[in-house]
C-alpha positions in Angstrom: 0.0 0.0 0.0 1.3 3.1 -0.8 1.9 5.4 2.2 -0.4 8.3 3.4 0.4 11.6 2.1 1.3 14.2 4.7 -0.9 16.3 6.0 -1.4 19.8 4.8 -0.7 22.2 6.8 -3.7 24.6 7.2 -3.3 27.9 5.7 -3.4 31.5 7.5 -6.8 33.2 6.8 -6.1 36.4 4.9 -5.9 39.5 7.5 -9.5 40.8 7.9 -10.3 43.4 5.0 -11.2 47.0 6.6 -12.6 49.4 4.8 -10.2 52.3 3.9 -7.0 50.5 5.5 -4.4 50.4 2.5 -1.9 47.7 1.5 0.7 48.6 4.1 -1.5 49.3 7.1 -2.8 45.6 6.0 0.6 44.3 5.9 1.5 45.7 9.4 -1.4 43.9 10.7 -0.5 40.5 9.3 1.2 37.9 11.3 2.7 35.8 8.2 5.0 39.1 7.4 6.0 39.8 11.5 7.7 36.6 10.5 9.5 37.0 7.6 11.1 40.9 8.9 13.1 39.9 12.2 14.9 37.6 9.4 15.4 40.1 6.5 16.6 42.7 8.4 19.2 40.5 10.9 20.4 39.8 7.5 20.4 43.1 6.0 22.6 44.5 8.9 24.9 41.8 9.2 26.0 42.2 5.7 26.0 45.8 6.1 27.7 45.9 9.0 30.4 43.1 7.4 30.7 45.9 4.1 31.4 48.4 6.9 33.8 46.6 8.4 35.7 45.7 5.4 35.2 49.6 4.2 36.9 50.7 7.7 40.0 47.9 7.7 40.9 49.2 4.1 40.4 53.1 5.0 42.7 52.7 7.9 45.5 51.1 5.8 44.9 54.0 3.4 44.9 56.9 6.0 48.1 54.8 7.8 50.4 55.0 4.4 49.0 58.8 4.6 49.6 60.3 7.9 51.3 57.1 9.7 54.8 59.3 9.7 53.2 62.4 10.8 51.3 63.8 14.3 48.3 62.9 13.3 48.9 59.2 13.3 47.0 58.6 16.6 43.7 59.8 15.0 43.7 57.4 12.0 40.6 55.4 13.3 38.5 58.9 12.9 39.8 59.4 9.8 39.4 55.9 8.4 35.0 56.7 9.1 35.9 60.2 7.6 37.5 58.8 4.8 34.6 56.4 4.2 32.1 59.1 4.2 34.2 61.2 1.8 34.4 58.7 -0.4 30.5 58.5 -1.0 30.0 62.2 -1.1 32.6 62.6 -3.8 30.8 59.9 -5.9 28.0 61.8 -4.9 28.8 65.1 -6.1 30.3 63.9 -9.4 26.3 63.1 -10.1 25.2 66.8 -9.6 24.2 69.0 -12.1 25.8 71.4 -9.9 29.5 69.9 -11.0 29.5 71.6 -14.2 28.9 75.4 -12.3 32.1 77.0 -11.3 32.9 76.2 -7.6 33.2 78.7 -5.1 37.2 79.9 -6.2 40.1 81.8 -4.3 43.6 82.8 -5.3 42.0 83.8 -8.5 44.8 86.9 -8.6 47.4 83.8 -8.4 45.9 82.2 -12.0 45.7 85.8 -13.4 49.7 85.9 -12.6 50.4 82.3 -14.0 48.5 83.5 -17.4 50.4 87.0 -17.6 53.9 84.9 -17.0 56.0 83.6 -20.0 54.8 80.5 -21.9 51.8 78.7 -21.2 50.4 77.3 -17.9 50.6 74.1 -16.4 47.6 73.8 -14.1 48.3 70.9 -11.3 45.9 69.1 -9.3 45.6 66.4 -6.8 42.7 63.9 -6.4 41.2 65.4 -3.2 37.8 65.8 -2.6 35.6 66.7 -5.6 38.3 66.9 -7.7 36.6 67.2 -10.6 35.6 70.7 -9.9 39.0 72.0 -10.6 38.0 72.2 -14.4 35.0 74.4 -13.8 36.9 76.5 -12.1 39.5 76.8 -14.4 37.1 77.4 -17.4 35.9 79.8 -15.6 39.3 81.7 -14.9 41.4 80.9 -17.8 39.1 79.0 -20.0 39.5 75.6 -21.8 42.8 73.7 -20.8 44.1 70.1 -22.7 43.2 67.9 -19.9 45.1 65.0 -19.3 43.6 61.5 -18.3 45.3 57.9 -17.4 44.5 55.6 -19.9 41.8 53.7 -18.2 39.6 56.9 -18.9 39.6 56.3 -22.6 38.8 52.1 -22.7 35.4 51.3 -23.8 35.3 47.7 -22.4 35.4 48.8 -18.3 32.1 48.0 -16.3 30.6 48.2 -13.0 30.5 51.1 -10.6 34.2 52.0 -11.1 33.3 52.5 -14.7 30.6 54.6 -14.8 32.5 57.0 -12.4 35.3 57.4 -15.0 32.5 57.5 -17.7 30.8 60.0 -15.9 34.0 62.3 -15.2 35.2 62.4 -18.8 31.6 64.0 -19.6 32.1 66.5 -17.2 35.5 67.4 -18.5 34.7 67.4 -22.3 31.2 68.6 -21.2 33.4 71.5 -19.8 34.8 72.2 -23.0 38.1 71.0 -22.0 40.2 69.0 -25.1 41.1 65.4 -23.0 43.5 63.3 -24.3 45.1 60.2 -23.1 48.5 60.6 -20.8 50.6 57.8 -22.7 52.3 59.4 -25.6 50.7 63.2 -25.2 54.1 64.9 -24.4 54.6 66.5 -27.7 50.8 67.7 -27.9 51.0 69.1 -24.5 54.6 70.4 -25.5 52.9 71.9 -28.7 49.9 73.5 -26.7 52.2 75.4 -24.1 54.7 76.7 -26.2 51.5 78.4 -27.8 51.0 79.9 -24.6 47.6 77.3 -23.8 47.2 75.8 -20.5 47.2 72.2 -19.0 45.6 70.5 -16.7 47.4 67.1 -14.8 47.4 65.7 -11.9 50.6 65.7 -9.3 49.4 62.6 -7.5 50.0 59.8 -9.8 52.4 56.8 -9.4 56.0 57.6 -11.6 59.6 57.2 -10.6 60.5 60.8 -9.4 61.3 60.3 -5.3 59.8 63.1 -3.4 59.1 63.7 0.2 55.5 64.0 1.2 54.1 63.8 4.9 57.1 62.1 6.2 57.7 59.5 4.1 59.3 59.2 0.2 56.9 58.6 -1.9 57.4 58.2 -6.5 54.9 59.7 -8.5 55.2 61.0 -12.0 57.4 64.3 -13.1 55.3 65.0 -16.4 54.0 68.1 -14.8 57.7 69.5 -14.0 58.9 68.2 -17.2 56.7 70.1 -18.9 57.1 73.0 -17.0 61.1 73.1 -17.5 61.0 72.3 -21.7 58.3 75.1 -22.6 59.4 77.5 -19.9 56.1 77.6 -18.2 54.1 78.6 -15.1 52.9 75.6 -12.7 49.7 76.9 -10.8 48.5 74.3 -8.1 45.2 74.5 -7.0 43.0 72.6 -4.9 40.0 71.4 -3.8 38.0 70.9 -1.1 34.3 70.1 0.0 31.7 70.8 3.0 28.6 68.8 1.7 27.7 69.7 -1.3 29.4 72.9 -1.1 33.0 72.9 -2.8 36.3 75.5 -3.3 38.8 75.7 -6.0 41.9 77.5 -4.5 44.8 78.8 -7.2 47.7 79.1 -5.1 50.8 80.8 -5.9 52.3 79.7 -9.2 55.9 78.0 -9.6 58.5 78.1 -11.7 61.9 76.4 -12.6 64.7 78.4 -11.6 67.7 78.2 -13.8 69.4 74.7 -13.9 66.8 73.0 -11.4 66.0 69.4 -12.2 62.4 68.6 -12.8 62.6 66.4 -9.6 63.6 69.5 -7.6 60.3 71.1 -9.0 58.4 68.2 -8.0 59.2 68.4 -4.9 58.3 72.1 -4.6 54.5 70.8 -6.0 54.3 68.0 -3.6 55.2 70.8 -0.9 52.4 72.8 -2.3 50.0 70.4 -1.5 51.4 68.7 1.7 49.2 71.2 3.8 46.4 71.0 2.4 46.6 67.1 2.4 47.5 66.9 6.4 44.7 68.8 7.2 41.9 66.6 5.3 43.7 63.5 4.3 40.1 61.6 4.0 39.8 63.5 1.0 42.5 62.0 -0.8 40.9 59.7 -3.6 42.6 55.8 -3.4 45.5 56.5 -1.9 47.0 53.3 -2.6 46.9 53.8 -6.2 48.0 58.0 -5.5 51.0 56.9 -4.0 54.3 54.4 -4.6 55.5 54.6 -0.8 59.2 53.6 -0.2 58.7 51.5 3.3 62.3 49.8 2.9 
């Protein structure tokens, strides 16, 4: 004989219709989903709380290789949740309509000095904060500028959320008005453009061979921008950036130049000394500092 079938379980009546009482009211009221909830949300938070976690571990190597070498070492734990934060306003902010306005500038009479100077002028920039602001602001003080981008910003085939980020800053840029070529192999342009007395716009903080101290430690990063500087007998103008919320600054600050028989890595060093401030005070607003920085532990 073939063997009972199980019992069915009885069902839950429905939760009493009232009239007037919508769909959630209804669904507050009904037992079935009281049991599902404890369940979804103990695993919601866990897994946020493990993101979080793994968010904070990383941030703290990344504000260590920072400011590990300087006095504010002992506060690396607040920066690490500062640095997290940062991180999603920046991405934030790159999404405003609001990025393509001029930010609120400073040290405007420092650009005007840099465009009156011999030669063109090479605008430099770190990744901190929104950084992408610095080419509103410089289209709106000096106008368009060749902007110079790694080569990751020009490759088709990237995807995910790192992706859109760099698809979304390259509109901004050539929605700006801003020419933006590729880094490998733009020396001569960029060469070209300066000795024309144009401006360009690269970034200081990017991984190259040229030793420089930064923050207590020797760090390499590229010398294109000094190199530059030294062959077309041009003007570096740092500026920087910072954010409170949605509000952002652009700040020119006083513009460089090679003196006679300085090596490009001497220049270097007087940009990375430019910025060192202005990264101690807010180094959670250093994008990736990992890939920012080569640091020279040994």
């Amino acid at each position: 004989m073939a063997a009972p079938a199980p019992p069915v379980p009885p069902k839950l009546p429905p939760p009493p219709r009232v009239e007037g009482v919508g769909r959630r009211t209804r669904l507050r009221t009904d037992q079935r989903v009281h049991a599902l909830v404890p369940a979804r949300l103990d695993l919601a938070l866990h897994r946020r709380r493990a993101r979080r976690r793994a968010d904070l571990a990383a941030a703290e190597a990344a504000m260590e290789d920072v400011v590990g070498a300087t006095p504010r070492a002992g506060e690396i734990p607040e920066l690490a949740r500062r640095y997290v934060d940062a991180r999603a306003e920046r991405e934030a902010l790159l999404w405003r309509p609001s990025i393509f306005r001029p930010p609120h500038l400073a040290g405007e009479e420092h650009a005007r000095a840099a465009e009156s100077a011999p030669g063109g002028v090479v605008i430099v920039f770190g990744h901190l904060s929104s950084y992408v602001s610095v080419f509103a602001a410089v289209r709106a003080v000096l106008g368009p500028a060749y902007a110079v981008g790694s080569a990751r910003h020009f490759l088709a085939a990237d995807r995910g959320a790192d992706a859109l980020v760099i698809q979304r800053t390259r509109a901004v840029i050539v929605g700006l008005g801003h020419p933006f070529i590729p880094a490998p192999g733009s020396m001569e342009v960029l060469e070209t453009a300066l000795r024309a007395g144009r401006a360009v716009a690269i970034a200081f903080d990017v991984p190259g061979r040229t030793p420089v101290d930064l923050l207590g430690r020797r760090r390499f990063v590229a010398a294109g921008p000094s190199r530059l500087a030294a062959r077309t007998d041009s003007t570096i103008l740092p500026v920087i950036t910072r954010n409170d919320g949605p509000r952002v600054e652009a700040e020119f600050r006083p513009p460089l130049r090679a003196q006679p028989g300085e090596e490009p890595a001497a220049l270097e060093q007087r940009v990375a000394d430019a910025f060192a401030p202005f990264v101690l005070d807010r180094p959670w607003s250093i994008q990736d500092p990992h890939d920012r920085w080569a640091l020279d532990i040994g």
